[in-house]
PDB file of N, CA, C, O and CB in Angstrom:
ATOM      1  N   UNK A   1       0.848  -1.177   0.000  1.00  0.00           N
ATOM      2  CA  UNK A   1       0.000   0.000   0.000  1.00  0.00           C
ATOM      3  C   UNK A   1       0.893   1.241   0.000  1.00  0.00           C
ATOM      4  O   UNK A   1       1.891   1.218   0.721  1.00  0.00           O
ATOM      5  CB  UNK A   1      -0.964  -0.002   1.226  1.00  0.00           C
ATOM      6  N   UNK A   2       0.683   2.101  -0.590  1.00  0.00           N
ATOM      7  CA  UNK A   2       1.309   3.307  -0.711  1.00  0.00           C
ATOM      8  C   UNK A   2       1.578   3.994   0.260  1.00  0.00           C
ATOM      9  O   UNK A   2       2.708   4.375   0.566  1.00  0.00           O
ATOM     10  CB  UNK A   2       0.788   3.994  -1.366  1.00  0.00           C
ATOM     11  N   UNK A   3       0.197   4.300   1.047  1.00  0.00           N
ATOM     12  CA  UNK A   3       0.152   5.317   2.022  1.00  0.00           C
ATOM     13  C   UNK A   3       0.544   4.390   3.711  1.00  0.00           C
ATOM     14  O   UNK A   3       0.066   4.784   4.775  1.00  0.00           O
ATOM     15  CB  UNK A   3      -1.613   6.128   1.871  1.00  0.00           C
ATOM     16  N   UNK A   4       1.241   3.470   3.632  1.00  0.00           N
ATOM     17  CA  UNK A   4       0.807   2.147   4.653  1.00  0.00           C
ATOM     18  C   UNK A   4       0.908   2.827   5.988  1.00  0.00           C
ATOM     19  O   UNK A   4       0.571   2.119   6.937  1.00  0.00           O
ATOM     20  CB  UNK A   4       1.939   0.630   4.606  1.00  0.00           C
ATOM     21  N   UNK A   5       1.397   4.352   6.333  1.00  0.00           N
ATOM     22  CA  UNK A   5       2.069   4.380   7.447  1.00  0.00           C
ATOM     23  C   UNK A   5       1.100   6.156   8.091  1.00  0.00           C
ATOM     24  O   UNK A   5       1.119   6.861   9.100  1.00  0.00           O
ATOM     25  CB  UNK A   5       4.117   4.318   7.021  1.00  0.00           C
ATOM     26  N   UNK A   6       0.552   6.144   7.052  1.00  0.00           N
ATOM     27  CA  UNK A   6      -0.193   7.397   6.934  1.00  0.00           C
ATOM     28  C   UNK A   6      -0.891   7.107   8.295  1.00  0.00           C
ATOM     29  O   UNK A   6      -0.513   8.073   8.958  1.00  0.00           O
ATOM     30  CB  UNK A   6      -1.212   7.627   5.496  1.00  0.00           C
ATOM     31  N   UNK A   7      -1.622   6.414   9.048  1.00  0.00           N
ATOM     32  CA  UNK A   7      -2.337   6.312   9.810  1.00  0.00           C
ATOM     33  C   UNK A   7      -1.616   6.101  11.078  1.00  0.00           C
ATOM     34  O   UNK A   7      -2.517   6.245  11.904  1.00  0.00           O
ATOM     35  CB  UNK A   7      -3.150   5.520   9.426  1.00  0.00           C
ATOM     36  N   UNK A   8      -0.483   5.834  11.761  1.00  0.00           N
ATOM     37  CA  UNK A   8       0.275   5.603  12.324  1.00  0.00           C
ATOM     38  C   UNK A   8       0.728   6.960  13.303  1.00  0.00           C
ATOM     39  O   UNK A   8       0.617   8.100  12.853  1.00  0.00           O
ATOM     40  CB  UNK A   8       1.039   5.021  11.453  1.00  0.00           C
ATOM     41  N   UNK A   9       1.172   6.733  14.488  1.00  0.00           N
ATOM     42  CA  UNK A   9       1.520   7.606  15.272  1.00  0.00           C
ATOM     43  C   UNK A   9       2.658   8.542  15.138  1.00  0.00           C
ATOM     44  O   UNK A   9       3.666   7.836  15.143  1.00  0.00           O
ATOM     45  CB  UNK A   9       1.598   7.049  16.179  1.00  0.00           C
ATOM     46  N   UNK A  10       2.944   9.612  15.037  1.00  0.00           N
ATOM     47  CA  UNK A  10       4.022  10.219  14.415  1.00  0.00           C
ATOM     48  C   UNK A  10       3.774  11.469  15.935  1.00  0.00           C
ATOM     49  O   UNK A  10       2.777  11.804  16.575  1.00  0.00           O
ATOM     50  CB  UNK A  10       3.777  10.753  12.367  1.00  0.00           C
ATOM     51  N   UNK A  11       5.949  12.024  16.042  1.00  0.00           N
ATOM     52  CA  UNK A  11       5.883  12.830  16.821  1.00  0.00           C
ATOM     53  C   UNK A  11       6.976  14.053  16.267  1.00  0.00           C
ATOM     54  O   UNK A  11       8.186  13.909  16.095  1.00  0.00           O
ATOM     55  CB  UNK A  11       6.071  12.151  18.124  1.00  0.00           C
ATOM     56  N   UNK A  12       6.193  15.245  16.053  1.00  0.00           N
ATOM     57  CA  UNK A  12       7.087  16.348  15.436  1.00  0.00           C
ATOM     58  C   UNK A  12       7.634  17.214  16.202  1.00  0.00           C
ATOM     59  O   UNK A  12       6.852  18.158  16.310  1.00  0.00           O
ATOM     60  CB  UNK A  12       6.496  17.102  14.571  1.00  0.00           C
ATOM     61  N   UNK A  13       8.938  17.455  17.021  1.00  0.00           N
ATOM     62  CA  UNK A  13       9.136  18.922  17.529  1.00  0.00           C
ATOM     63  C   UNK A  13       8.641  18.163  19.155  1.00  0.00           C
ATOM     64  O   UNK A  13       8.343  18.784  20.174  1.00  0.00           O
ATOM     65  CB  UNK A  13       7.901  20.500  16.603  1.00  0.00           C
ATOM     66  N   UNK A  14       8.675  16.856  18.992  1.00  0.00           N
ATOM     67  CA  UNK A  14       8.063  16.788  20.590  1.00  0.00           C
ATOM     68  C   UNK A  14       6.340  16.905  21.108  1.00  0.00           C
ATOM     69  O   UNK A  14       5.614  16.846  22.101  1.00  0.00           O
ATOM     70  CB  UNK A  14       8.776  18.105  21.326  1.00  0.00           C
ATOM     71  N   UNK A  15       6.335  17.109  19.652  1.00  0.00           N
ATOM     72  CA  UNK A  15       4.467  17.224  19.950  1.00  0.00           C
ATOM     73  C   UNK A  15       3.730  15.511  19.228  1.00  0.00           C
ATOM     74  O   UNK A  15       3.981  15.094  18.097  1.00  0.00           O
ATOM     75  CB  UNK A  15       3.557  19.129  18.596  1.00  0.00           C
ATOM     76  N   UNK A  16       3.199  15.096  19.832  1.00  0.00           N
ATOM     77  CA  UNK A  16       2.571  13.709  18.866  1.00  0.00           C
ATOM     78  C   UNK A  16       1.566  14.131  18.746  1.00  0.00           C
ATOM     79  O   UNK A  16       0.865  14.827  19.479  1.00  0.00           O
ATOM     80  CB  UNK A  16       2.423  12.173  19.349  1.00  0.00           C
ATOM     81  N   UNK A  17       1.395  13.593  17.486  1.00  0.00           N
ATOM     82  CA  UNK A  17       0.000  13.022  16.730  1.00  0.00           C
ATOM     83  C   UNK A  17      -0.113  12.274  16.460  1.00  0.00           C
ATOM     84  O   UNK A  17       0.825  11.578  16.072  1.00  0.00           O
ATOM     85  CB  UNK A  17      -0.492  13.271  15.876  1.00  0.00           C
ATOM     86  N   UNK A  18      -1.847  11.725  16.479  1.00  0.00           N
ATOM     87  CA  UNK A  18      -2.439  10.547  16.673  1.00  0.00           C
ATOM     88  C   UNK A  18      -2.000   9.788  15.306  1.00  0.00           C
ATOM     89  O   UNK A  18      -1.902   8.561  15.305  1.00  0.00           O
ATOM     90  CB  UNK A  18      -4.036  10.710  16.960  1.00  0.00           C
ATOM     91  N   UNK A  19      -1.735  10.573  14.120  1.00  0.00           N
ATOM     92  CA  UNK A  19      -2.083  10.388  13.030  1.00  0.00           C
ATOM     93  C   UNK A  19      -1.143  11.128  12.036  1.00  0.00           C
ATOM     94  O   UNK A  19      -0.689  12.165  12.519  1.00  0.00           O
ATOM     95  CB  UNK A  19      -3.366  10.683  12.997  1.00  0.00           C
ATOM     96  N   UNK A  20      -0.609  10.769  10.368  1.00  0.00           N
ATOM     97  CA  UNK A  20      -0.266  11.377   9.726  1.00  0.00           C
ATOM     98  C   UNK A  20      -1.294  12.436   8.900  1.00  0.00           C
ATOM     99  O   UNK A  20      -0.810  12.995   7.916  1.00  0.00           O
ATOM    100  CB  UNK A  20       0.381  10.601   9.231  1.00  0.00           C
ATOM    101  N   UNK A  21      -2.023  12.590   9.090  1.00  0.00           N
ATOM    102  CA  UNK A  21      -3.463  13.258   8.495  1.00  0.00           C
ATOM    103  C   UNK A  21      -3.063  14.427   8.199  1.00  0.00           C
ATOM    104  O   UNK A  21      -2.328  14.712   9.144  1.00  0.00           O
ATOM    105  CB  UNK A  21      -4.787  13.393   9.453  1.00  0.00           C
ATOM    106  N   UNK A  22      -3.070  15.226   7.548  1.00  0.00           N
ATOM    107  CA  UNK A  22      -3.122  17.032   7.923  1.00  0.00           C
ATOM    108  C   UNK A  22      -3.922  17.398   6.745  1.00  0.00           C
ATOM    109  O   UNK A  22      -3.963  16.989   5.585  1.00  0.00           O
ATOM    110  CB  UNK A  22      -1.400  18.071   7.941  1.00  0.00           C
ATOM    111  N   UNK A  23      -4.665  18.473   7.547  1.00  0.00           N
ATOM    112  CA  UNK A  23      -5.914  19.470   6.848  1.00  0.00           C
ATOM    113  C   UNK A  23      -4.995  20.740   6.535  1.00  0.00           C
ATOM    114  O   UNK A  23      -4.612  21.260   7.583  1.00  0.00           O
ATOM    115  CB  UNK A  23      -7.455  19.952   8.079  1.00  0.00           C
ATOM    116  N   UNK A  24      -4.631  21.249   5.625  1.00  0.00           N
ATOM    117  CA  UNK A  24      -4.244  22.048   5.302  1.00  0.00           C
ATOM    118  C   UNK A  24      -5.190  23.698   5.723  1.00  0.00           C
ATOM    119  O   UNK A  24      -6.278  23.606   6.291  1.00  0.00           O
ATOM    120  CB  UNK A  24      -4.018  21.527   4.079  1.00  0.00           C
ATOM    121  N   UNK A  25      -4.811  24.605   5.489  1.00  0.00           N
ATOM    122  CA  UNK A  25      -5.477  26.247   5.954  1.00  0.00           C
ATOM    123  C   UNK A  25      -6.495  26.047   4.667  1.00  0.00           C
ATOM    124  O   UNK A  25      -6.435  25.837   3.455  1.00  0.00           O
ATOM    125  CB  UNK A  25      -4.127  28.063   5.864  1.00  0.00           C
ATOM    126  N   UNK A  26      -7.571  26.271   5.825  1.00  0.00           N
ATOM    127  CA  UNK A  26      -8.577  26.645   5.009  1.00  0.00           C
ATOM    128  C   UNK A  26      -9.369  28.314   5.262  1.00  0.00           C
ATOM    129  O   UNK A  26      -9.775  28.511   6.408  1.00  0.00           O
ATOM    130  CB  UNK A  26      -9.569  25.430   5.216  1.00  0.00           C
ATOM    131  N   UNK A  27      -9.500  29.047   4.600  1.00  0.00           N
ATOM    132  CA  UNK A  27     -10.188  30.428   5.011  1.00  0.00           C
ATOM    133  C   UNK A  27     -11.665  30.250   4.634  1.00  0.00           C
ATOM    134  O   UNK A  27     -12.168  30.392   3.519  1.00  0.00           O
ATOM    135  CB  UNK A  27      -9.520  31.813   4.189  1.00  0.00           C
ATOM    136  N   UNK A  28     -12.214  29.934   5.707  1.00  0.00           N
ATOM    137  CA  UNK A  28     -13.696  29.510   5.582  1.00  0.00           C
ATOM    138  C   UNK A  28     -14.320  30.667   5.464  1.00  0.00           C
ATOM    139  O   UNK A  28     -15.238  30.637   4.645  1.00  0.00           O
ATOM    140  CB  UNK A  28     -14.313  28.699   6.729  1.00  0.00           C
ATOM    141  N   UNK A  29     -14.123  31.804   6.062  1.00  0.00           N
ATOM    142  CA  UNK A  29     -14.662  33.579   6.609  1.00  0.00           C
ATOM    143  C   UNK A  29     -15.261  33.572   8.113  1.00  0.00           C
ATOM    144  O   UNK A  29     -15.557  34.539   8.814  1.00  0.00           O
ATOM    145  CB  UNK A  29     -16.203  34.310   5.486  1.00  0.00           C
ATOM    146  N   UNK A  30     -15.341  32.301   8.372  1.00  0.00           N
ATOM    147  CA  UNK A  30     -15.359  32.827   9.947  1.00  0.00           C
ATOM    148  C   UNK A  30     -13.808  33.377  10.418  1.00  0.00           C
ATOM    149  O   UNK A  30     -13.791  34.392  11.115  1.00  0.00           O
ATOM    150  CB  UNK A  30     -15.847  31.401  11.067  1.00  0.00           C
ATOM    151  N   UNK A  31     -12.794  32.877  10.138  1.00  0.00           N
ATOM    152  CA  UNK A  31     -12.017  34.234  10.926  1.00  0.00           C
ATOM    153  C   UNK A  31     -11.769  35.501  10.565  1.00  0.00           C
ATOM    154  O   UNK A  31     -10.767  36.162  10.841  1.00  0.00           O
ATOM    155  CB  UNK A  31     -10.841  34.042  11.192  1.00  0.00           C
ATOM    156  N   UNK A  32     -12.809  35.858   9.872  1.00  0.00           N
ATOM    157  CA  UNK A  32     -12.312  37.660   9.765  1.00  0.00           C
ATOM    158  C   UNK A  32     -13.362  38.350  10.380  1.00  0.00           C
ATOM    159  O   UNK A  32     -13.617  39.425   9.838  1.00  0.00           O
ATOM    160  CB  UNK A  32     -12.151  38.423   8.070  1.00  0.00           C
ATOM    161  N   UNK A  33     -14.129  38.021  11.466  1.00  0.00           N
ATOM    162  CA  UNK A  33     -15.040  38.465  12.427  1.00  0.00           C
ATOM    163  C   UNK A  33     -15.602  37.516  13.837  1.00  0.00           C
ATOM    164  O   UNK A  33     -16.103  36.417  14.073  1.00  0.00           O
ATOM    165  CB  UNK A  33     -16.149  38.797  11.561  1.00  0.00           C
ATOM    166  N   UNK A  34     -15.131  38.791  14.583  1.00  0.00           N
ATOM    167  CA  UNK A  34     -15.106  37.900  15.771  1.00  0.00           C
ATOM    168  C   UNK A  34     -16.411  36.866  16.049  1.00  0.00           C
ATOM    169  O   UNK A  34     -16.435  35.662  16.307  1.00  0.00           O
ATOM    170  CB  UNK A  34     -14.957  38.859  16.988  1.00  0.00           C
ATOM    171  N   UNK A  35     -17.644  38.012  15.858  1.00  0.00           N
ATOM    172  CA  UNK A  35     -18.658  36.877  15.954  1.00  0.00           C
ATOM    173  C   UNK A  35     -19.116  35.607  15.155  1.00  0.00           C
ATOM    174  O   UNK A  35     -20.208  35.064  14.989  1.00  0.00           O
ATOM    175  CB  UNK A  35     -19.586  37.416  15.992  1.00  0.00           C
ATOM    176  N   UNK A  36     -18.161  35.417  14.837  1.00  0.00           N
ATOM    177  CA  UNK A  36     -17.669  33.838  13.880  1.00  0.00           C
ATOM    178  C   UNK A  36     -17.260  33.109  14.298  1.00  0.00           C
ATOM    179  O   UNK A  36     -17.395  31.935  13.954  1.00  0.00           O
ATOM    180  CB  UNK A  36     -16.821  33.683  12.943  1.00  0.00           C
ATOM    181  N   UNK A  37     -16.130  33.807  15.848  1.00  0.00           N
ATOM    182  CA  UNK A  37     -15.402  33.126  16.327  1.00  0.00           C
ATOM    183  C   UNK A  37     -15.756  31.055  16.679  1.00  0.00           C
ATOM    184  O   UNK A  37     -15.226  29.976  16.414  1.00  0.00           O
ATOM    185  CB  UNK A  37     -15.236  34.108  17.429  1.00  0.00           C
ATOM    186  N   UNK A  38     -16.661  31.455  17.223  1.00  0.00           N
ATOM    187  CA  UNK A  38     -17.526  29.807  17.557  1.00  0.00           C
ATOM    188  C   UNK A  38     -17.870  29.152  16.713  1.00  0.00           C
ATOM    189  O   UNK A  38     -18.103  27.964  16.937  1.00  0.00           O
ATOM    190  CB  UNK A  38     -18.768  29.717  18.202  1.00  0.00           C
ATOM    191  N   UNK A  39     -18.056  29.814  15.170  1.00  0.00           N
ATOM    192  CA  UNK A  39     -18.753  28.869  13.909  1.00  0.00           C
ATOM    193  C   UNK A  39     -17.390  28.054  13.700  1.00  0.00           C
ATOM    194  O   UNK A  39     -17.337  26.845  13.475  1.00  0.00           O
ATOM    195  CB  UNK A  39     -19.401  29.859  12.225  1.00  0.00           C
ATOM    196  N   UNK A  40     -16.120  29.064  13.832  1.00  0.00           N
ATOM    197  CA  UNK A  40     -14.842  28.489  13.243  1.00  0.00           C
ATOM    198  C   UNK A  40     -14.363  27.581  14.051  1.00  0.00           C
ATOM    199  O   UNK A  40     -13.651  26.732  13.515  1.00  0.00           O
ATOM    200  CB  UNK A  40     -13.793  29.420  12.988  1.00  0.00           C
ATOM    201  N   UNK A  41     -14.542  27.497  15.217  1.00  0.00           N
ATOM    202  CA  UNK A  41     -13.600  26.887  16.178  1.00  0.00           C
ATOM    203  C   UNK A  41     -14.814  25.227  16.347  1.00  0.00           C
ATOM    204  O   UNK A  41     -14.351  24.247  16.929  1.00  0.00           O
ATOM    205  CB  UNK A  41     -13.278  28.211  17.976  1.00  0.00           C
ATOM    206  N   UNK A  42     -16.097  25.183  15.840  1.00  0.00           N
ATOM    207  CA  UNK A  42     -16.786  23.905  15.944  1.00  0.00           C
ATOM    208  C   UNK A  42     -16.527  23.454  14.534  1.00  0.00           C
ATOM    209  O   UNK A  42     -16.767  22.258  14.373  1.00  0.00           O
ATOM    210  CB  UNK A  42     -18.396  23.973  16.392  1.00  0.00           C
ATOM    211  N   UNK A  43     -16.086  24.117  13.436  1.00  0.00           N
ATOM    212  CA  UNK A  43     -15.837  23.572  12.292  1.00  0.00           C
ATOM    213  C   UNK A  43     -14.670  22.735  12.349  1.00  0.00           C
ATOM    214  O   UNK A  43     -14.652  21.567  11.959  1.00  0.00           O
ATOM    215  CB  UNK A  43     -15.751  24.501  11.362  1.00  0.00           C
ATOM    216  N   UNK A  44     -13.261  23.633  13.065  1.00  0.00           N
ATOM    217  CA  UNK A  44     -11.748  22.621  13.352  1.00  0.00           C
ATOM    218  C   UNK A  44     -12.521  21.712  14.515  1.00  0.00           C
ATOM    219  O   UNK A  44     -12.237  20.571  14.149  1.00  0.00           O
ATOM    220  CB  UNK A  44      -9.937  23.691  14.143  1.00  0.00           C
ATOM    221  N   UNK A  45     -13.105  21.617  15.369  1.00  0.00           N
ATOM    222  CA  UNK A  45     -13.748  20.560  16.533  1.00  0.00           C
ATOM    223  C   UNK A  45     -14.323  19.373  15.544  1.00  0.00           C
ATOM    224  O   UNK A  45     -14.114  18.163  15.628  1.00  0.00           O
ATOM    225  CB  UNK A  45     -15.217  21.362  17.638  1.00  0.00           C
ATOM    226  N   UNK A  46     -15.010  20.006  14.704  1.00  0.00           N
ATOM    227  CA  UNK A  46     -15.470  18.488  14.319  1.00  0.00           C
ATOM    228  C   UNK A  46     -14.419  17.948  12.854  1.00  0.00           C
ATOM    229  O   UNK A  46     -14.792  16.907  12.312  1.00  0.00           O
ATOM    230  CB  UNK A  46     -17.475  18.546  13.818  1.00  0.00           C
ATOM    231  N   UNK A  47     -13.298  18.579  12.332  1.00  0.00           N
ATOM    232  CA  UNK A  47     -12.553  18.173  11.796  1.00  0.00           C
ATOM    233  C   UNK A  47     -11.322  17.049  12.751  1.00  0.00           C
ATOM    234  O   UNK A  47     -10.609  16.173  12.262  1.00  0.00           O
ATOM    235  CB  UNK A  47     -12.218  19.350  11.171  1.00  0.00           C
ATOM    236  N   UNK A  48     -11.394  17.358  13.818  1.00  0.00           N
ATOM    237  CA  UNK A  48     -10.608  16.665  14.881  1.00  0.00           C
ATOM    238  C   UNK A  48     -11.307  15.858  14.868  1.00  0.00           C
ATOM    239  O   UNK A  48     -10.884  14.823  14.353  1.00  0.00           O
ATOM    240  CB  UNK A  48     -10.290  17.135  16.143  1.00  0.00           C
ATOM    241  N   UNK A  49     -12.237  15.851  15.217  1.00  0.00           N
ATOM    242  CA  UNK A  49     -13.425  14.460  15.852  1.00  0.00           C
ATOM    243  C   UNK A  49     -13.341  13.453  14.941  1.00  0.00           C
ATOM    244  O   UNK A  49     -13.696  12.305  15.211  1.00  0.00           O
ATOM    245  CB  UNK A  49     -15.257  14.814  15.939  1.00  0.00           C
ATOM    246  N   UNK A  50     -12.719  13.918  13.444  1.00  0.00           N
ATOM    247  CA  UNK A  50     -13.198  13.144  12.275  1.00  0.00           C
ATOM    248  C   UNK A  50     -11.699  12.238  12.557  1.00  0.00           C
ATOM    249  O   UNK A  50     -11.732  11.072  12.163  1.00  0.00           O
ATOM    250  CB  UNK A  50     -13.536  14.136  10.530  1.00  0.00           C
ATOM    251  N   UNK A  51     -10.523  12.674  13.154  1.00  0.00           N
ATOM    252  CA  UNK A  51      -9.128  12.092  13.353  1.00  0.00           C
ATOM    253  C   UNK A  51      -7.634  12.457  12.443  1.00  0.00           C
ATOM    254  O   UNK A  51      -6.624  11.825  12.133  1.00  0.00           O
ATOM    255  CB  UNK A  51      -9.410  10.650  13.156  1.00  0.00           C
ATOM    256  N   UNK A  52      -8.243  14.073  12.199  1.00  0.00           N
ATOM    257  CA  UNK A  52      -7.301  14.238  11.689  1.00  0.00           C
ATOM    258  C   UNK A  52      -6.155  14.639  12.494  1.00  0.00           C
ATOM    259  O   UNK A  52      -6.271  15.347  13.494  1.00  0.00           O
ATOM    260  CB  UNK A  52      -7.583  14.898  10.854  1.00  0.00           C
ATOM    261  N   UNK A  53      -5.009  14.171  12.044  1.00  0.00           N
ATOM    262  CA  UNK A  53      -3.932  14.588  12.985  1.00  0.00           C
ATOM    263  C   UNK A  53      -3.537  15.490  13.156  1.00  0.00           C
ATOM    264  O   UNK A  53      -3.088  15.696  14.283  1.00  0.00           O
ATOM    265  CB  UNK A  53      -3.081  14.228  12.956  1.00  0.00           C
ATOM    266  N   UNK A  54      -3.464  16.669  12.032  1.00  0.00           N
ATOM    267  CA  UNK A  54      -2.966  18.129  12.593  1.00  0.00           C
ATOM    268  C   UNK A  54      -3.581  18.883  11.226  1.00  0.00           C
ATOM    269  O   UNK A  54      -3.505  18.727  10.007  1.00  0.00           O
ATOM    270  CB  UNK A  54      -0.941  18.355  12.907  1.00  0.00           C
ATOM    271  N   UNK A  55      -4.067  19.558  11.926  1.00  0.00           N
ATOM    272  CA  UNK A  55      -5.216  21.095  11.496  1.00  0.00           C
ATOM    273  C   UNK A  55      -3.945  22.283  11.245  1.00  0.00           C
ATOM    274  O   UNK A  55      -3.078  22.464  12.100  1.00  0.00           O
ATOM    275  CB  UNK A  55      -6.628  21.812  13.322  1.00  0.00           C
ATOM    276  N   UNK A  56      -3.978  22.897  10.200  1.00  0.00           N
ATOM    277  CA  UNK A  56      -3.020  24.037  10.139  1.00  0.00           C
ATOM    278  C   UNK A  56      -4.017  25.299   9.738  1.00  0.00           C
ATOM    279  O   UNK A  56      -4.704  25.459   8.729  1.00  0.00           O
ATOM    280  CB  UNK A  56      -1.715  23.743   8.954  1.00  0.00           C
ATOM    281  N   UNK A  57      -3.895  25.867  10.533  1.00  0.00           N
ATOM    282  CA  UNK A  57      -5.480  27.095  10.229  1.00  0.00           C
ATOM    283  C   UNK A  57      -4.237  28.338   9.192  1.00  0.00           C
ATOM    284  O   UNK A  57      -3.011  28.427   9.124  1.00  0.00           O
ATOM    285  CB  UNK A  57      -6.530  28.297  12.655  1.00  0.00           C
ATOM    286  N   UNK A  58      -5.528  29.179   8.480  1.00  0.00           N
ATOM    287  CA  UNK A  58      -5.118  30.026   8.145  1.00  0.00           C
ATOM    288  C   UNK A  58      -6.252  31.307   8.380  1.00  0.00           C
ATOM    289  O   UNK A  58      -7.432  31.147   8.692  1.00  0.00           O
ATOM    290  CB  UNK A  58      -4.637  29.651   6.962  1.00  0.00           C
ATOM    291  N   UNK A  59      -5.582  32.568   8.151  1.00  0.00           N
ATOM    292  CA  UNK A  59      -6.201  33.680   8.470  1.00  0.00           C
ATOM    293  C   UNK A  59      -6.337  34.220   9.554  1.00  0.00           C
ATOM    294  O   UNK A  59      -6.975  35.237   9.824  1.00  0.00           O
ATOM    295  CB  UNK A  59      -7.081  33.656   8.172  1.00  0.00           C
ATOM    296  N   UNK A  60      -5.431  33.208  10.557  1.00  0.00           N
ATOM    297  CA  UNK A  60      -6.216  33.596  12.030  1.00  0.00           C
ATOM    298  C   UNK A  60      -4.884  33.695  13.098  1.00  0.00           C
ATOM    299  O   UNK A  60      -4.056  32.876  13.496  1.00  0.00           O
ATOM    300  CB  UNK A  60      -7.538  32.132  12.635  1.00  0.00           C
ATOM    301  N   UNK A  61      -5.120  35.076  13.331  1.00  0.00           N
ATOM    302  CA  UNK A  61      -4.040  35.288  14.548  1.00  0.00           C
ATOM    303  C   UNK A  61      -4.284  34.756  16.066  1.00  0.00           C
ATOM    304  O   UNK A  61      -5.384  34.675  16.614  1.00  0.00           O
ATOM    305  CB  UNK A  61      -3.860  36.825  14.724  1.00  0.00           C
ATOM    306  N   UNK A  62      -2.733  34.329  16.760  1.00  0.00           N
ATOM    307  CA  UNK A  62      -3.845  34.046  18.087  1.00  0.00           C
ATOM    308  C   UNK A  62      -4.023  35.123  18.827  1.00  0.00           C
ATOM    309  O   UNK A  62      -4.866  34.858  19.684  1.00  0.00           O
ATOM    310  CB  UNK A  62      -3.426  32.961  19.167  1.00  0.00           C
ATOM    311  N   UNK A  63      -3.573  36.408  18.935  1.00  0.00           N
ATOM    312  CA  UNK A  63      -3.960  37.576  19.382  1.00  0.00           C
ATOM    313  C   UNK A  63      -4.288  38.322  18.649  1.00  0.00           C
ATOM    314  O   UNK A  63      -4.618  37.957  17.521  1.00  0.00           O
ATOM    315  CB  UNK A  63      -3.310  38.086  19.978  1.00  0.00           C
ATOM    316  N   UNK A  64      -4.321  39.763  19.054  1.00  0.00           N
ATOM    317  CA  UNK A  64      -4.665  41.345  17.961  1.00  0.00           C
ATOM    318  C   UNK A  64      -3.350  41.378  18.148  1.00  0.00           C
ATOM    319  O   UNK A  64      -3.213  41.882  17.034  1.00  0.00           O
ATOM    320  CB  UNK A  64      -5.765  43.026  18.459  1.00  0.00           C
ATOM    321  N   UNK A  65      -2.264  41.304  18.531  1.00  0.00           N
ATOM    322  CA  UNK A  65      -0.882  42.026  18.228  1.00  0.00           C
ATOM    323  C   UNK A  65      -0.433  41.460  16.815  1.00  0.00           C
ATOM    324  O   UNK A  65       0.037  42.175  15.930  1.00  0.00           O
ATOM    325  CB  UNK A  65       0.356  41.684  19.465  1.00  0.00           C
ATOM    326  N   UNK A  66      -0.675  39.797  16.682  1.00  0.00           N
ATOM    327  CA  UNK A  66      -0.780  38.901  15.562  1.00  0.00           C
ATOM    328  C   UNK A  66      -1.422  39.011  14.284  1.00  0.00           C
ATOM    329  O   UNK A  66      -0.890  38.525  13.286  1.00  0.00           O
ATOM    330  CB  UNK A  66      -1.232  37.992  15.959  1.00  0.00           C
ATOM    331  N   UNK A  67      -2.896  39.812  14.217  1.00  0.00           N
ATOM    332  CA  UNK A  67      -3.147  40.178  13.156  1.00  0.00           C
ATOM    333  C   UNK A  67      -2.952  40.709  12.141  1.00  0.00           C
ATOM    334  O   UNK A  67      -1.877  41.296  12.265  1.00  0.00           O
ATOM    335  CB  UNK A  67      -3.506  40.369  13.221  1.00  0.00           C
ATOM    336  N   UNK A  68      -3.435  40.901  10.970  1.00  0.00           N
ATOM    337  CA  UNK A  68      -3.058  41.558   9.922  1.00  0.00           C
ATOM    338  C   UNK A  68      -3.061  43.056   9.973  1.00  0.00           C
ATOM    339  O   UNK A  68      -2.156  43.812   9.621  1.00  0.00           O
ATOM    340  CB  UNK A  68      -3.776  41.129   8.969  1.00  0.00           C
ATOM    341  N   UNK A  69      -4.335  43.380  10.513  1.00  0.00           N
ATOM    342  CA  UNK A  69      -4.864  44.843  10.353  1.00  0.00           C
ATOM    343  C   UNK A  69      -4.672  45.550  11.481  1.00  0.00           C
ATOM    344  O   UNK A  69      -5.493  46.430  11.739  1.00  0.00           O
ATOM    345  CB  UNK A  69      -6.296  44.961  10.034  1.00  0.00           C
ATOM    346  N   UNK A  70      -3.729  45.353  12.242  1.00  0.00           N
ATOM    347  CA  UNK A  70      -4.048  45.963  13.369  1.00  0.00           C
ATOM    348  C   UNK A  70      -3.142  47.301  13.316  1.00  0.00           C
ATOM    349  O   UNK A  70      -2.121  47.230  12.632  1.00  0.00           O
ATOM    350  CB  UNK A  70      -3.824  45.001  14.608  1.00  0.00           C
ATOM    351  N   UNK A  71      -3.468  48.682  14.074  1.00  0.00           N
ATOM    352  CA  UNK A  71      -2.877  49.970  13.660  1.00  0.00           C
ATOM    353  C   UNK A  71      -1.451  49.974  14.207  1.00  0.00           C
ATOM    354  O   UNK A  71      -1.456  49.724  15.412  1.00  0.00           O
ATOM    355  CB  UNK A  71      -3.725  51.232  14.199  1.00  0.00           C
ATOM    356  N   UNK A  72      -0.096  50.202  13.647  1.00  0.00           N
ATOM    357  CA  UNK A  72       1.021  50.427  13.488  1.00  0.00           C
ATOM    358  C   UNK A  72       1.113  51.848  14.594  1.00  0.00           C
ATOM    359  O   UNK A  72       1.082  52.847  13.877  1.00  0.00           O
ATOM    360  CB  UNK A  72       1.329  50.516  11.886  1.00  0.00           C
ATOM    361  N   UNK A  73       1.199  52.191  15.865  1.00  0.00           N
ATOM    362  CA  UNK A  73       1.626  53.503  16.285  1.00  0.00           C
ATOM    363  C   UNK A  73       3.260  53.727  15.937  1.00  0.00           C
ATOM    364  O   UNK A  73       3.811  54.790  16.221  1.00  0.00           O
ATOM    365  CB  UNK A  73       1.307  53.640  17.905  1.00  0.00           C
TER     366      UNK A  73
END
């Protein structure tokens, strides 16, 4: 089988995952408003649930210092 190992426990940097899986960034538009925040964060919840091993988000800072738009003093 090609993929034989894809499913298998793997550990990167000291972090494990369950799984070789990865969901690549997806920009759904819930992160470019906060009150989205919860649509986005049950969308990666049930992408986990499904067993993927590592979720790589895009668009999304984990603070406001992190963001894109935020004002330069």
């Amino acid at each position: 089988m090609a993929f034989d190992r894809l499913l298998e426990p793997i550990e990167i940097d000291g972090v494990p995952l369950a799984n070789r899986v990865l969901m690549g960034s997806m920009h759904t538009g819930f992160e470019d408003r906060s009150k989205d925040f919860g649509r986005l964060a049950a969308y990666l919840a049930e992408r986990a649930k499904g067993g993927t091993g590592l979720i790589v988000t895009g668009g999304f800072a984990p603070n406001v210092e992190g963001g894109c738009c935020r004002r330069v003093r």
